[in-house]
Wavefront OBJ file of the C-alpha trace (Angstrom):
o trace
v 0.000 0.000 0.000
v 0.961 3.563 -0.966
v 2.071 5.997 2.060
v -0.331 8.315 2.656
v -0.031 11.787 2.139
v -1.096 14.825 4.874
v -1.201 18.089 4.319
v -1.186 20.096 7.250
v -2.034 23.874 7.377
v -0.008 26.626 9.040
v 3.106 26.121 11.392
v 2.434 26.508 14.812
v 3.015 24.277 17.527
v -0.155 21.941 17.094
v 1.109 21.740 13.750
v 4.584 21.093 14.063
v 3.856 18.669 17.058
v 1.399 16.883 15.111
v 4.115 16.791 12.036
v 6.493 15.102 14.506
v 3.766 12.166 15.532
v 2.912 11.830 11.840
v 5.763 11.415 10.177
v 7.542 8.992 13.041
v 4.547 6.674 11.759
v 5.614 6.492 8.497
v 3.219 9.394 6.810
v 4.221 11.457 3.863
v 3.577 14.947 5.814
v 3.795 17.883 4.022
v 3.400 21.589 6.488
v 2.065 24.268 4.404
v 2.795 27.866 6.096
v 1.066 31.221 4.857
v 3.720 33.639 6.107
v 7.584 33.766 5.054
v 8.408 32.036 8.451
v 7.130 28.936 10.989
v 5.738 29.368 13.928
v 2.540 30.364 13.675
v 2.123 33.146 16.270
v 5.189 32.071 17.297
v 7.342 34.344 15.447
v 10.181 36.526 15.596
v 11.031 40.175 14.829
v 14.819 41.083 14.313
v 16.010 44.910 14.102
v 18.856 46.772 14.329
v 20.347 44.218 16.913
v 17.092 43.266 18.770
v 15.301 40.212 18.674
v 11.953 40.370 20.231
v 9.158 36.925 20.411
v 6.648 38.187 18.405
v 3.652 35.695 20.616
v 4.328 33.119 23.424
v 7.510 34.921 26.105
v 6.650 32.766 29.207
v 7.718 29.227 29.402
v 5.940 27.041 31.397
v 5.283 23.398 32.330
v 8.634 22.197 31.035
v 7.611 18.863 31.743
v 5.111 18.638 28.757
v 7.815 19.939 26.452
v 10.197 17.272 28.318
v 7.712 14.878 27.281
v 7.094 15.861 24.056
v 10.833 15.398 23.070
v 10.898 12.292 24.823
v 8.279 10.980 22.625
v 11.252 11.124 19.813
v 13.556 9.747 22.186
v 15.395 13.351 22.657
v 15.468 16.063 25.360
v 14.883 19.373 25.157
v 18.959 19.943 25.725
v 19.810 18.349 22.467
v 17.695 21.675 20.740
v 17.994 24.753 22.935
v 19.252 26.000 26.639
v 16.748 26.435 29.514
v 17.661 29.001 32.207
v 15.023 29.393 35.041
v 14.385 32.684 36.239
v 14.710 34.323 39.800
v 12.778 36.049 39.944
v 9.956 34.147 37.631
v 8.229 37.628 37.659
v 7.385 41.190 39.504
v 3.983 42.709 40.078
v 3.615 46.302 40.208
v 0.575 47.282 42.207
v 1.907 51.476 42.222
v 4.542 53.558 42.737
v 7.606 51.489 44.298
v 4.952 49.276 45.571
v 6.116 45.625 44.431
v 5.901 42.267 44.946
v 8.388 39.626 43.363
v 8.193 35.717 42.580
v 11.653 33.354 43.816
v 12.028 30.717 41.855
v 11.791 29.072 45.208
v 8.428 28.042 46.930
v 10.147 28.649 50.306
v 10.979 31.862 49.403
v 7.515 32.539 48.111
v 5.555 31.372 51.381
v 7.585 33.786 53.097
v 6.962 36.362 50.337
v 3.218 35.880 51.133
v 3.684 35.381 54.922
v 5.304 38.841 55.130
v 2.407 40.261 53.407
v -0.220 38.677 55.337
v 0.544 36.791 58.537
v -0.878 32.758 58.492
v -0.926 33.076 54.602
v 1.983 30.807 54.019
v 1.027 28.010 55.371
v -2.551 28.734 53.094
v -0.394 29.318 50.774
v 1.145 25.224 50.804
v -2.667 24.110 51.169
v -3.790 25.542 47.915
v -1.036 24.050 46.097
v -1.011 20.917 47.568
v -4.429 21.318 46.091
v -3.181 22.391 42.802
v -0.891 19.499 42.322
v -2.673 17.059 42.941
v -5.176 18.773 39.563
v -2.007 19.491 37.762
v -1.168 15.406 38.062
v -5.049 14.905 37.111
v -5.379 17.110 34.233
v -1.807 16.918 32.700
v -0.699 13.384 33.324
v -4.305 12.545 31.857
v -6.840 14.781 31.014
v -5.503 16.555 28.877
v -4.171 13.913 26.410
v -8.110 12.805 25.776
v -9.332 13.511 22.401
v -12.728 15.510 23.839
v -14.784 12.930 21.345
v -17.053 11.806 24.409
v -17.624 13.334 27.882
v -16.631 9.917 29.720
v -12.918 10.365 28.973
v -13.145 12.963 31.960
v -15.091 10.988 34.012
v -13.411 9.086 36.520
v -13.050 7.976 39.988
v -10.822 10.709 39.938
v -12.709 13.781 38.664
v -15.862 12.098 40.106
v -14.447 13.635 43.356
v -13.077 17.002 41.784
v -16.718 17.442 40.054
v -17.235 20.705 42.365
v -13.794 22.627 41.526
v -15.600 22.551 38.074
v -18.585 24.696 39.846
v -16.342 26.667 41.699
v -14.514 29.738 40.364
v -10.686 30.262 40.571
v -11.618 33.829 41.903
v -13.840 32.154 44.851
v -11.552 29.570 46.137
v -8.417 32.169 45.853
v -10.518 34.018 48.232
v -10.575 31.881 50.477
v -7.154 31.206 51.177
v -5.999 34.500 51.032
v -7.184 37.437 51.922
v -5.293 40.058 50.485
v -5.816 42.038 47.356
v -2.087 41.916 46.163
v -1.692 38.272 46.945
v -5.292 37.366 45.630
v -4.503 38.988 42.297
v -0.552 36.894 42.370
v -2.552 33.838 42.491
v -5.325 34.862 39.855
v -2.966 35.899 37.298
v -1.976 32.388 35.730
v -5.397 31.537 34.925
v -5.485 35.025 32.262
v -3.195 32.027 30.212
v -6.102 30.442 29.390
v -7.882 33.403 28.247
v -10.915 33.740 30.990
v -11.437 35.978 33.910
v -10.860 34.478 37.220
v -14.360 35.013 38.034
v -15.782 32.627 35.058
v -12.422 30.292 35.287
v -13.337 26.615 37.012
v -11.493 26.214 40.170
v -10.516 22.872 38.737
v -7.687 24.692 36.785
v -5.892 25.883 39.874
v -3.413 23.255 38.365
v -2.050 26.608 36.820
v -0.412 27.611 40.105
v 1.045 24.670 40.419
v 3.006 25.494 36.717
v 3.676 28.827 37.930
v 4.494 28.585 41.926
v 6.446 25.273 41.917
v 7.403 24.320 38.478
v 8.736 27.817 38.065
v 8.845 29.890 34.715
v 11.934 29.254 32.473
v 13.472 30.960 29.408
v 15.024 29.702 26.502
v 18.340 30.748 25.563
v 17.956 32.843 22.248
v 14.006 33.503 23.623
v 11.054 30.845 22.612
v 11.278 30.909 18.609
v 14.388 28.535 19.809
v 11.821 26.143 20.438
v 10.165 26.646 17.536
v 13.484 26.140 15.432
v 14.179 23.104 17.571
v 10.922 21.102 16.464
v 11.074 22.220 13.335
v 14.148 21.061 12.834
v 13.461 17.246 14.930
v 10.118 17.304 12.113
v 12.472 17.851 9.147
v 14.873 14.850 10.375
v 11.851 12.631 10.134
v 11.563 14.119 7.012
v 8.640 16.705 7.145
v 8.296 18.997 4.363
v 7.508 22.650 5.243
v 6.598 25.503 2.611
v 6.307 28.670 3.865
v 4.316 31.478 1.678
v 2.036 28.987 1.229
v -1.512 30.086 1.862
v -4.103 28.241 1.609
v -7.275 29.149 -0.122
v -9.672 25.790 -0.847
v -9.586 22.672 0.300
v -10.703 20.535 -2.526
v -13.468 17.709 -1.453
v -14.560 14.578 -3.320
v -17.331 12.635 -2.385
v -17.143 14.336 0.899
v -13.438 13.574 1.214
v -10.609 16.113 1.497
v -8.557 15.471 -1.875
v -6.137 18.264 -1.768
v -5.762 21.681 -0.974
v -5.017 24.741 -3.360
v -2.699 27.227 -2.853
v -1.887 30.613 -4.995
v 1.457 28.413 -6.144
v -0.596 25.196 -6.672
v -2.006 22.257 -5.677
v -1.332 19.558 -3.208
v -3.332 16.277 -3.781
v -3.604 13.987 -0.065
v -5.233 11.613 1.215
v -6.021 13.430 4.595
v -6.025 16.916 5.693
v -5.089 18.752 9.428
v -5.716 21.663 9.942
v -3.953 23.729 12.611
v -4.938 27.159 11.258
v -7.532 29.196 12.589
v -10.579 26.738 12.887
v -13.323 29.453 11.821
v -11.030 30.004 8.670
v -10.600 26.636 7.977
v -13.951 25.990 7.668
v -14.717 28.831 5.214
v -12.289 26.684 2.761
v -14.659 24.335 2.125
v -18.289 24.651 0.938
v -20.728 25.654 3.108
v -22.642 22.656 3.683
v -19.534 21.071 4.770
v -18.693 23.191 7.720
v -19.798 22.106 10.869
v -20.192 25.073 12.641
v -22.389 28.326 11.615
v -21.293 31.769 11.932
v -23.985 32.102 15.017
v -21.920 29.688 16.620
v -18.574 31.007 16.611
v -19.976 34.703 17.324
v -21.833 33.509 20.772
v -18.071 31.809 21.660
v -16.327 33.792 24.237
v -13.080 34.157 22.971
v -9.651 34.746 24.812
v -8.516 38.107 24.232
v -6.666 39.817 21.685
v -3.690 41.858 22.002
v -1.992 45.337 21.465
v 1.841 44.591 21.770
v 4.828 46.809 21.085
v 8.398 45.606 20.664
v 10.643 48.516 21.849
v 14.605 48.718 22.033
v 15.810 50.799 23.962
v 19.401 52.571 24.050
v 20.354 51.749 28.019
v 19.500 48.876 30.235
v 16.536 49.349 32.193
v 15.945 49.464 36.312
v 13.622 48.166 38.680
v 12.237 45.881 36.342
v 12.237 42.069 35.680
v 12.629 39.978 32.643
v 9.066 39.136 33.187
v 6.936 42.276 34.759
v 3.011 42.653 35.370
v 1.556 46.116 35.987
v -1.247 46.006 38.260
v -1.732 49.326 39.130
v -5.403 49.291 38.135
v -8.219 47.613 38.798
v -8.644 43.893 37.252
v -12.151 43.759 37.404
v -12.723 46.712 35.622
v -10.384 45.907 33.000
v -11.883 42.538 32.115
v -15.649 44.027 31.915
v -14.161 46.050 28.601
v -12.900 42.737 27.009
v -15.689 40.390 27.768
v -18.640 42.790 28.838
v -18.623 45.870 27.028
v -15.905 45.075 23.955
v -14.575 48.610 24.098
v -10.873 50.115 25.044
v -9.877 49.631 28.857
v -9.205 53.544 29.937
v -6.565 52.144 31.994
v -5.654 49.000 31.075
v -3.565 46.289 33.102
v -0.554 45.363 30.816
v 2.103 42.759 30.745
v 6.207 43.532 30.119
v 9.209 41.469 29.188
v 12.362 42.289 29.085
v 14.245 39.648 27.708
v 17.448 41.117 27.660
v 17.917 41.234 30.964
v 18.339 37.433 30.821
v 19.329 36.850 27.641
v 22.132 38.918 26.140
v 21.518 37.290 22.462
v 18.502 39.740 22.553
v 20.038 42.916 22.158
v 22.979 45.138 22.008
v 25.587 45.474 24.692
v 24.223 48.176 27.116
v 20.804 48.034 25.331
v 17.341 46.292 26.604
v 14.724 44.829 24.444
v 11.185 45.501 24.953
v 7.931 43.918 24.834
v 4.673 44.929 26.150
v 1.001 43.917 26.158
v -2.464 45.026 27.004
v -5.194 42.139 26.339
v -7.833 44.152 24.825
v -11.417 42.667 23.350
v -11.281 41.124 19.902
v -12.484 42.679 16.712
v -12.371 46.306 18.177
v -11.471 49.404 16.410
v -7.412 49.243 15.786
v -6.211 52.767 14.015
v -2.634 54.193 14.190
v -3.577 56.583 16.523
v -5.145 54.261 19.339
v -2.082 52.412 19.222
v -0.321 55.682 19.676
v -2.274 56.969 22.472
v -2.036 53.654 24.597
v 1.736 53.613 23.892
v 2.038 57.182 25.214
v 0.147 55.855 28.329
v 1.885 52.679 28.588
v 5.649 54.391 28.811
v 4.293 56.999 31.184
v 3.105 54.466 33.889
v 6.298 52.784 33.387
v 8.368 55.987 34.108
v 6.034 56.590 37.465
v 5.593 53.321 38.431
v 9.685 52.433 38.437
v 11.070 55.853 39.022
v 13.012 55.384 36.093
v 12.759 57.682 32.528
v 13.062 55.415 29.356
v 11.025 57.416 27.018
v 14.225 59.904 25.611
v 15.722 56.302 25.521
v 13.618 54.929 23.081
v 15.467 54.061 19.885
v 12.118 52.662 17.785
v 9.115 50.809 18.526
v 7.035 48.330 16.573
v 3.289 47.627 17.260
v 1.037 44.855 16.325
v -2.654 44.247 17.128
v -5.913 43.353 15.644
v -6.099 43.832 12.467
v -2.696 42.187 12.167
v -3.638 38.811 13.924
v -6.523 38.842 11.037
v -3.864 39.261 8.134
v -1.556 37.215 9.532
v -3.091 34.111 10.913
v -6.707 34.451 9.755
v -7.636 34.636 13.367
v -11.034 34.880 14.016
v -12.486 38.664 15.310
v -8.504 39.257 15.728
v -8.408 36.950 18.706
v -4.596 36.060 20.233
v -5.370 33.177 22.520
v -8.326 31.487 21.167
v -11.506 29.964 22.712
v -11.292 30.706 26.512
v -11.487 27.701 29.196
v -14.822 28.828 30.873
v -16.467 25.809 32.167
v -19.686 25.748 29.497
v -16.274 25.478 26.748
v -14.475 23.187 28.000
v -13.012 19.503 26.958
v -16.320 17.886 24.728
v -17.751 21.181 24.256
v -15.028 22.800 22.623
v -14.770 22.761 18.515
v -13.933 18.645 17.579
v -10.647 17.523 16.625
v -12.473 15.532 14.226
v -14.295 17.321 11.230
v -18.253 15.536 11.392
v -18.969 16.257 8.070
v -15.366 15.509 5.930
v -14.256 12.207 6.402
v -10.367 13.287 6.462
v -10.115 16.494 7.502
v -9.028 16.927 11.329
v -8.214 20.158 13.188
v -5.681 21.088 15.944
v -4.544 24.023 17.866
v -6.009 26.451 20.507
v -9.474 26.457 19.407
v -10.289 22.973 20.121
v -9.243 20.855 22.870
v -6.904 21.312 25.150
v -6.989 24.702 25.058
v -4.764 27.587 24.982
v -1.377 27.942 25.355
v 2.109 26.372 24.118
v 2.174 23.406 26.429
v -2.005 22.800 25.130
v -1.120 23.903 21.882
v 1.926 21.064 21.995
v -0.619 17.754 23.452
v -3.377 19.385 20.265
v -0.751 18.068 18.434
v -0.204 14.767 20.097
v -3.763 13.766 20.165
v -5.054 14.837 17.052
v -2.353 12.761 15.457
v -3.625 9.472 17.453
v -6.940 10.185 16.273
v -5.284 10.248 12.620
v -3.587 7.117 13.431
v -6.379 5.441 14.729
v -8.513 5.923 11.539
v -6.171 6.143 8.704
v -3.355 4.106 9.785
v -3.598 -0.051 8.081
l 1 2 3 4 5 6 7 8 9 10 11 12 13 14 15 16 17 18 19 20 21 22 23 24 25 26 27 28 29 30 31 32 33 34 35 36 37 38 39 40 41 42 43 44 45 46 47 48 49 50 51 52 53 54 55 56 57 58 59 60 61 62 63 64 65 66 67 68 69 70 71 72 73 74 75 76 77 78 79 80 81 82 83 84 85 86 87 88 89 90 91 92 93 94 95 96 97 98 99 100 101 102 103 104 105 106 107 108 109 110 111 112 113 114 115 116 117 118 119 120 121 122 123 124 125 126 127 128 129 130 131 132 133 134 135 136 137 138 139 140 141 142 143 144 145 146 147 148 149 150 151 152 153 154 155 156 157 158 159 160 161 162 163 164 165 166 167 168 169 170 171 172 173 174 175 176 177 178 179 180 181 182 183 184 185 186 187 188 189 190 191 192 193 194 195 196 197 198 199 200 201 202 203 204 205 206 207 208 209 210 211 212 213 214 215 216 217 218 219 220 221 222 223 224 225 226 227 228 229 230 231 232 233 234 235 236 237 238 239 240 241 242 243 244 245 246 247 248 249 250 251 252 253 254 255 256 257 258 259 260 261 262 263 264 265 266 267 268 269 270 271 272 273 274 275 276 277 278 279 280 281 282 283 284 285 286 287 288 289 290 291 292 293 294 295 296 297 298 299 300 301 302 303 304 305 306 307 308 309 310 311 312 313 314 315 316 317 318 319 320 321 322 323 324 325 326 327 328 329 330 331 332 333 334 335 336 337 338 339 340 341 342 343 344 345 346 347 348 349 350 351 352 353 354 355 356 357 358 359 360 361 362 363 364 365 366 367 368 369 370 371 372 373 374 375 376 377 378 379 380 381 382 383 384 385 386 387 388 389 390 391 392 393 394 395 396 397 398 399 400 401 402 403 404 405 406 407 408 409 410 411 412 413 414 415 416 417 418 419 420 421 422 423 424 425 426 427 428 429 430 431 432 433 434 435 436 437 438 439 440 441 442 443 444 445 446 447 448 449 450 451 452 453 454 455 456 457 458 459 460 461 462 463 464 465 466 467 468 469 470 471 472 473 474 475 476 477 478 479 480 481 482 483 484 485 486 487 488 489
């Protein structure tokens, strides 16, 4: 029998993952990419000495990459350098009001203790708590396919089946008592593009990543990771054509046959898509989508972004590689993404300054940039928005750390909305996908599985897992056992 041919669209993790798994079983696999570069939102920006991530900066849960290079009887070692950071982040709550995270959970119950007394032993509670999910979801969970809803049923989750009622945002609450601390402990759960409030309690398992696992960085920043499966997909001899966009997939007798492209087309015998999924479906005919436009527009979607990648001509103070400005009010902020859609007035925002680290990333005595403010998807993105939240951005850095970096500012680069359109296809502009709340979550997010074309399967942070590299990464594992399953003789 002939080997059978894949095509798989776009070149993000899912679909360099699911590449990987593929082509180890002996299918033809053949990675189509619409931009110049792979990566997917993974990409990278080079200027005048600076590298900046243009997506994913934090590394977490290095144990699911460990594992996925394992799979291919490798380590992560044999592709790039991990360095973990101390401190894995700093909170701004004001003016030279700060709290930062050891890379040490000993360190951080006293961290917490000193801010309010009896909190540190809470503190080892709620992880304790937290691991035990984390073992749950990742060592399990998260590697089901989401075709049924008894893969998640267990004598396991049986017993968790009210963290899944519970909010993140509740249960914090009761541990801890304080604002600062509260909002240290709801921040990982923004990774999976939900407000604390709507998150399941369940995925406290986040925590666990963040408070004991640590947060790491790759040497070179995370587009090293994305160079180092690209390059273990290639030595199982993956083919990967970039400025290849896709624009039909051709069906037979309700059978994916091929896909077209502006330079051609590519006849297969199955299809995997790890493109936007709303855009995918819009390549085939109507009555072959599986989802209607009402659908996808009652979704609550993770937010989008507006980033800037800034160099600057000195090194920077009082900041850390990773830092979180929480001078304002959460709350408030999240009612404009998922409530009223509109610009925050004073928007949290998120900083990393790789180059602190990392001194690959820019010039000697130089710091690289990058900043973010989640915003709503499919809002109004002109020049001058972007311009008027920059101006605000810089000037609650200057008060916040005492320092002045705006005459230091040697360029800046922005991206937002309408660019995550253009460039990925992504649907309303979104940067993180489908959120985890608990009504879209595992069986009740979009199928791996296309219902309606035989061959055509989907992967990525739309459908199950969920958002995230480390998700993004097991998409790619399971949607290739599901392709395995069915197609493999």
């Amino acid at each position: 029998m002939a080997t059978k041919k894949i095509i798989i669209i776009g070149s993000g993790f899912s679909s360099l993952a699911a590449s990987c798994y593929l082509a180890k079983q002996g299918f033809d696999v053949t990675v189509l990419e619409k931009n110049k570069t792979v990566g997917g939102r993974a990409r990278q920006l080079k200027k005048d000495g600076f590298t900046f991530d243009m997506g994913p900066t934090f590394y977490w849960m290095p144990d699911v990459f460990e594992q996925f290079f394992g799979d291919f009887n490798s380590s992560t070692k044999n592709y790039y350098n991990l360095t973990k950071l101390n401190p894995a982040y700093k909170i701004y709550y004001g003016k030279n009001d700060s709290i930062s995270i050891s890379d040490n959970f000993e360190n951080i119950k006293d961290t917490f203790e000193n801010v309010e007394k009896g909190s540190g032993k809470k503190l080892e509670k709620f992880i304790f708590k937290a691991q035990n999910n984390y073992n749950i979801a990742i060592k399990n969970l998260v590697y089901k396919p989401g075709q049924h809803v008894f893969e998640i049923i267990n004598s396991k989750t049986i017993l968790k089946l009210h963290e899944f009622i519970l909010t993140i945002k509740k249960q914090v609450s009761g541990y801890v008592k304080n604002k600062k601390l509260q909002k240290i402990l709801e921040f990982p759960v923004l990774f999976l593009g939900a407000k604390p409030s709507n998150t399941p309690s369940f995925y406290n398992f986040m925590n666990y990543a963040d408070l004991k696992l640590g947060t790491w960085h790759p040497e070179g920043g995370m587009y090293e990771v994305v160079k180092g499966i690209t390059t273990l997909a290639q030595s199982l001899g993956v083919k990967i054509i970039t400025n290849s966009d896709v624009e039909k997939i051709k069906i037979t007798n309700k059978r994916a046959s091929g896909v077209l492209t502006k330079t051609g087309f590519f006849p297969c015998d199955i299809v995997l898509s790890g493109a936007d999924y709303h855009h995918t479906e819009t390549l085939l005919p109507q009555k072959l989508r599986q989802y209607s436009e009402t659908y996808w527009n009652k979704k609550t979607f993770a937010p989008s972004a507006l980033m800037f990648y800034v160099g600057f001509n000195k090194k920077l103070k009082n900041v850390s590689h990773h830092t979180l400005f929480f001078d304002t009010d959460f709350e408030t902020h999240a009612k404009t993404i998922y409530n009223t859609k509109k610009w925050p007035k004073k928007p949290l925002f998120y900083a990393s300054f790789p180059s602190i680290t990392d001194n690959s990333s820019a010039p000697t005595g130089k710091e690289t940039g990058i900043f973010l403010i989640p915003i709503a998807p499919d809002i109004e993105d002109t020049p001058a928005i972007r311009e008027t939240y920059f101006n605000q951005l810089i000037e609650r850095v200057e008060k916040i750390t005492g320092e002045s970096v705006k005459a230091d500012i040697l360029f800046k680069e922005s991206y937002c909305v309408s660019n995550f359109k253009e460039d990925y296809n992504s649907y309303k502009g979104n940067a993180y996908g489908l959120a985890n709340t608990l009504s879209q979550t595992h069986v009740l997010r979009p199928k791996l599985k296309s219902k309606k074309v035989d061959n055509l399967y989907f992967c990525g942070q739309l459908t199950v897992p969920g958002p995230g590299v480390p998700p993004s990464l097991i998409s790619g594992k399971i949607v290739s056992d599901l392709i395995i399953k069915y197609h493999k003789k």
